[in-house]
C-alpha positions in Angstrom: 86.6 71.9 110.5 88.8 72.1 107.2 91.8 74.9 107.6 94.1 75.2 104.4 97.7 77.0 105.1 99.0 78.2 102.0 102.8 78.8 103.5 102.1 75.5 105.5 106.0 74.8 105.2 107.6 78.0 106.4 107.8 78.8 110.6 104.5 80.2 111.0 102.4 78.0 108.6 103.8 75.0 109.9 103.0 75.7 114.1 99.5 76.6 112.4 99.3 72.9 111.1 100.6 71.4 113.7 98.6 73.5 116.5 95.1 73.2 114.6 95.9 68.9 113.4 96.2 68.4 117.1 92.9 70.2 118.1 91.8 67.5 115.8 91.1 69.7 112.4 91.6 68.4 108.8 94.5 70.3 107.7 95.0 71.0 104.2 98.7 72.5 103.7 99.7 74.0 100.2 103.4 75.4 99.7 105.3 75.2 96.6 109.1 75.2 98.7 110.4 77.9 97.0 111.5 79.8 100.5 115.5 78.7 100.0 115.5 79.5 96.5 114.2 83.3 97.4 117.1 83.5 99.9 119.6 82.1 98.1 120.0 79.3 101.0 121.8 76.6 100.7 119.7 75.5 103.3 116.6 73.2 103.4 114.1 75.2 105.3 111.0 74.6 104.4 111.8 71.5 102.7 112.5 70.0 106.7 108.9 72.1 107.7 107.4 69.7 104.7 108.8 66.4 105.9 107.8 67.0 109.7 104.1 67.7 109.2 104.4 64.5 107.2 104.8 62.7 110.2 101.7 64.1 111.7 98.3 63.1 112.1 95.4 64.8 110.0 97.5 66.9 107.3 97.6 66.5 103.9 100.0 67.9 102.0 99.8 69.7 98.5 102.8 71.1 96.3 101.6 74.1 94.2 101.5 77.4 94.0 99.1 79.9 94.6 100.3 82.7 91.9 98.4 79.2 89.5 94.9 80.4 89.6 93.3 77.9 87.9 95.0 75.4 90.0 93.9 77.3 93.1 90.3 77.1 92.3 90.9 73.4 91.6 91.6 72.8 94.9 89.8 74.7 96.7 86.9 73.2 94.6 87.7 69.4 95.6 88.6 70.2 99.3 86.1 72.8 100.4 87.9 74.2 103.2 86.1 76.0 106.2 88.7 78.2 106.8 92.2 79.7 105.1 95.2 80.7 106.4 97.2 82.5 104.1 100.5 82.4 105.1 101.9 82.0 101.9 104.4 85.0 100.7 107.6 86.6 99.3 109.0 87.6 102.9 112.3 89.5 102.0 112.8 93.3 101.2 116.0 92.7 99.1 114.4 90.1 96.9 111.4 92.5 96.6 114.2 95.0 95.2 116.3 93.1 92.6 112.7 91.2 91.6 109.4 93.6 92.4 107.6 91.4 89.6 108.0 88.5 91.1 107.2 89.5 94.8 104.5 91.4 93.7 103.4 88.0 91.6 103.5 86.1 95.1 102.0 88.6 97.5 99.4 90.1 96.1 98.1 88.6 92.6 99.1 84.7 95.1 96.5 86.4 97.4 94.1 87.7 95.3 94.1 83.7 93.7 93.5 82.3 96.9 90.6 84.9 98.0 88.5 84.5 95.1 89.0 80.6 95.3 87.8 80.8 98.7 84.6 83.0 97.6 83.6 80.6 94.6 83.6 77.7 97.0 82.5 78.8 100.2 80.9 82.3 100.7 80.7 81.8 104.4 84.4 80.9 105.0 87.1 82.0 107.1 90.0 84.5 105.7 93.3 84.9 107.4 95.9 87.2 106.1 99.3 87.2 107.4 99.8 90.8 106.8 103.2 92.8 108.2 103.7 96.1 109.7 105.8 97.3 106.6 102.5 98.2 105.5 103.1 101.7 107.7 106.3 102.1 105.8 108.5 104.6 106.5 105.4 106.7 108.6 107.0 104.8 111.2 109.8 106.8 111.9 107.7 109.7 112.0 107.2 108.9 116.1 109.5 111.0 118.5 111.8 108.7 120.8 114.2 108.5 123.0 117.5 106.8 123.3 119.0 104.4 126.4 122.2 102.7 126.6 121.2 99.4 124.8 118.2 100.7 123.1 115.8 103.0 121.5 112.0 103.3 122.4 109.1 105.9 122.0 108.8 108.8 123.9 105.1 108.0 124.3 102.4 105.6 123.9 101.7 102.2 123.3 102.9 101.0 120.2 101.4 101.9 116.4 97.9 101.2 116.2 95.9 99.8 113.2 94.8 103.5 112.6 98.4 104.5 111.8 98.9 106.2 108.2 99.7 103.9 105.5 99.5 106.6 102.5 102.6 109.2 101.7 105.8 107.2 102.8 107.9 104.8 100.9 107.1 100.9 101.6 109.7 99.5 99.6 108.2 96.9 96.7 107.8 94.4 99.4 105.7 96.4 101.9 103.7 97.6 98.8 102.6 93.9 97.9 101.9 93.6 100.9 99.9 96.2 101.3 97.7 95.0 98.5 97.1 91.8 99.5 96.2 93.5 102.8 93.8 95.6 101.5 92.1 92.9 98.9 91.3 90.8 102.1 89.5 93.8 103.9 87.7 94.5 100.7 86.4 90.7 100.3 85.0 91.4 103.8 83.6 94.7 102.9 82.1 93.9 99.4 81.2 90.4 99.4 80.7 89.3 103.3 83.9 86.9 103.7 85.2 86.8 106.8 88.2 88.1 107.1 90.7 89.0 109.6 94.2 90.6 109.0 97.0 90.7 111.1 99.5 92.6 110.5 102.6 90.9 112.2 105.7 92.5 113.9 108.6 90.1 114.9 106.9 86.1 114.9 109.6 83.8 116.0 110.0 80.4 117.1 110.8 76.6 116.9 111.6 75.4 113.0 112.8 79.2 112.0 115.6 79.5 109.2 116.6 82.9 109.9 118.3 85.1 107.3 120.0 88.6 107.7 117.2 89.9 105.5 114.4 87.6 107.7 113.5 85.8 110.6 117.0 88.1 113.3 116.1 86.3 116.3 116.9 83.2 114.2 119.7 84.3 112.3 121.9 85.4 115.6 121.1 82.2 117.6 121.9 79.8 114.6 125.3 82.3 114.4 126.2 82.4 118.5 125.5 78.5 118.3 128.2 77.7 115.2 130.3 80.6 116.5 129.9 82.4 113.5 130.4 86.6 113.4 127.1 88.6 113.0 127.1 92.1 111.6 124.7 94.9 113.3 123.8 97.0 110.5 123.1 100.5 112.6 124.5 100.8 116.5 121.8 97.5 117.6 119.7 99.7 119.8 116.5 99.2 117.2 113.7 97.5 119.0 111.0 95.4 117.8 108.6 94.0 120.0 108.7 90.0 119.6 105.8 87.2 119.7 106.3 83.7 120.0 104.9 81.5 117.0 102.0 79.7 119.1 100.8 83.0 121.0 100.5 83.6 117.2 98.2 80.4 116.2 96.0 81.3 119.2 95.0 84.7 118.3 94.4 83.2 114.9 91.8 80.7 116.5 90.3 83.0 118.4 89.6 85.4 115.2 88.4 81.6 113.7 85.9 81.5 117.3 84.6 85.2 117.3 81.6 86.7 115.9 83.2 89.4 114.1 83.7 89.6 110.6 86.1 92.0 108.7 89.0 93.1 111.1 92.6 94.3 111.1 94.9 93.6 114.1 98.5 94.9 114.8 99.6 91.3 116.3 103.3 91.4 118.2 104.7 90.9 121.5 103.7 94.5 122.0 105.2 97.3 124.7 106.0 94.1 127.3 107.9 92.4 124.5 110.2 93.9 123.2 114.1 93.6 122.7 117.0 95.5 121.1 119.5 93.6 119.0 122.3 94.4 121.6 120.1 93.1 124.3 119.3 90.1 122.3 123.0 89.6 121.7 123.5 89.8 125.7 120.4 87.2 126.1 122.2 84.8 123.8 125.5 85.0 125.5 123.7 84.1 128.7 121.9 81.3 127.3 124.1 79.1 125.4 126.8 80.5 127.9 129.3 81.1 124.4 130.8 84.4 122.4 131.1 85.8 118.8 132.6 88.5 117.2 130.1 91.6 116.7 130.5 93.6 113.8 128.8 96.7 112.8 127.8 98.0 109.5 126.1 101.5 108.1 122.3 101.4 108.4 120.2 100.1 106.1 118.2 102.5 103.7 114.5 101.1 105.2 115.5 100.0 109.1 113.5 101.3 111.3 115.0 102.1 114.8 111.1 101.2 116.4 108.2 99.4 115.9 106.6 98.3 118.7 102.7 97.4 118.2 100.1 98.6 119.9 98.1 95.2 120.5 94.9 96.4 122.5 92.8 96.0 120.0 93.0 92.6 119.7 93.5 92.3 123.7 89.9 94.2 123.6 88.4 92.3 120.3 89.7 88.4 121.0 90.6 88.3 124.7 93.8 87.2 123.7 97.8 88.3 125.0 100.6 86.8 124.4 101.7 84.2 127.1 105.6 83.4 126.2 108.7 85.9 127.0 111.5 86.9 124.8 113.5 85.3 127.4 111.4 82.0 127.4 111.4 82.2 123.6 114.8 83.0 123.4 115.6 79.3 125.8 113.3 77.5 123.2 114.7 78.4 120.2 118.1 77.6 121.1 117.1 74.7 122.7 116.0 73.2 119.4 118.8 74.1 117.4 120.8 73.1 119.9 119.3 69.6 119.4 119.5 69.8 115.6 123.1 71.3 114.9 123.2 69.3 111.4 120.7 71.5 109.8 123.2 74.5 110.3 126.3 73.6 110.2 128.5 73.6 106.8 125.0 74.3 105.1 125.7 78.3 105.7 122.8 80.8 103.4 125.1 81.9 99.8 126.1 85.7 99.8 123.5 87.3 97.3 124.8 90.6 98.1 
């Protein structure tokens, strides 16, 4: 089988190529590595992504971009791919704010380029959208809930489901490109018999993660605890999120890939059983790396959310998948590797764009 990653540079992208080459698939991996230049980074994120899946077997990899249409249907032309995995995107809410052209540019004309390219070269193929759950917008603080010592959570229920309201609430630019690329996928499914699956992501986290404030916490506060750098809280850090880790992630895309169904959407997260608060994240990485750094707290941010847990039955029921790894045991492996690899952190710290 053929896979193309668009995005096959950033976090989840790359575990996709390198999970799929080793099951013995031709990968196909198009990024144009503009992720530090969206964050303002000195760091080379993607850039390190690029040059590891260079020294795997069965991936070939393309610079471009998808918001070139003509160049997407070019190679989608001469490569034929069985299956897509559009990881591609403009992942930040700030850049979606100083720049809504651009993101909008990226997420959903990038994805409407890449679905059409698909259906002029292979009708029966495989469409995966790495959608987000700031497609509920702010209709996710609409839930009653209840607050602990370290942390927030719903009063009841498991999670939002995919049947939560999308319509009447503010996004923010970024959720609303989103949101369109989104919806695009489920109508190629609908209208013209792709097969499509989106999954609208909560927290995805793991090895090879460059973590901003604005993307990618978990991340950003172990790469901090580990130099010894301060982190700011914006809000009192009982927020939750419920956390998955990057290859629980791949899986649930393969089995989509393996299933007979055909046009679906799936919240995809750690769900209720995975879930931290940033103060109980800050207490998990003082236990593992066994170190301290200053705390400071700022005013909330206009679009935080204080929960958003998913509810991930549906594609427990759907794909007889879970996910496998704990925010404890995801916690150990991320720090683990940027233990080992302390030179792509340190005295390469993100510029302030604020």
């Amino acid at each position: 089988m053929k896979i193309l990653i668009t995005g096959g540079a950033g976090m989840v992208g790359s575990h996709c190529a390198e999970y799929f080459a080793r099951k013995k698939h031709q990968i196909v991996v198009v990024d144009n590595l503009m992720r530090s230049k969206i964050f303002g980074s000195k760091n080379k994120s993607v850039e390190y992504n690029w040059h590891y899946l260079e020294t795997l077997k069965n991936i070939q990899l393309l610079k471009k971009d998808i918001r070139d249409r003509a160049e997407m249907q070019r190679i989608f032309k001469r490569e034929k791919p069985d299956v897509v995995i559009h990881a591609a995107g403009q992942p930040g809410v700030r850049f979606s704010l100083e720049d809504p052209l651009e993101d909008y540019a990226i997420n959903a004309t990038g994805t409407l380029n890449v679905l059409e390219a698909l259906r002029l070269t292979n009708k029966k193929g495989v469409f995966i959208y790495c959608s987000t759950n700031k497609v509920y917008g702010d209709n996710g603080n609409s839930l009653p809930i209840r607050e602990t010592e370290m942390r927030y959570a719903y009063k009841r229920g498991k999670g939002i489901s995919e049947d939560f309201g999308i319509d009447r609430t503010g996004h923010t630019p970024y959720g609303v490109s989103k949101l369109a690329g989104d919806l695009y996928a489920q109508d190629y499914a609908y209208v013209y018999g792709l097969k499509c699956g989106v999954f609208r992501m909560s927290c995805i986290y793991g090895t090879r993660q460059f973590g901003f404030e604005d993307q990618g916490w978990l991340a950003w506060f172990a790469i901090r605890f580990l130099l010894g750098k301060p982190i700011t809280i914006y809000g009192d850090g009982k927020q939750i999120r419920d956390v998955l880790w990057v290859e629980d992630l791949a899986r649930a895309y393969e089995k989509f890939i393996e299933s007979g169904l055909q046009g679906e959407v799936f919240n995809i997260g750690g769900g209720p059983q995975n879930t931290l608060s940033l103060l109980e994240l800050v207490a998990a990485l003082k236990n593992v790396t066994q170190k301290n750094v200053k705390i400071n707290f700022g005013a909330w941010r206009k679009f935080d959310q204080k929960v958003y847990v998913s509810d991930i039955r549906r594609a427990g029921r759907l794909l007889r998948w879970k996910p496998t790894v704990s925010p404890r045991q995801g916690i150990e492996k991320m720090v683990a590797w940027i233990s080992q690899n302390p030179r792509l952190f340190k005295g390469n710290a993100p510029l302030d764009r604020r």
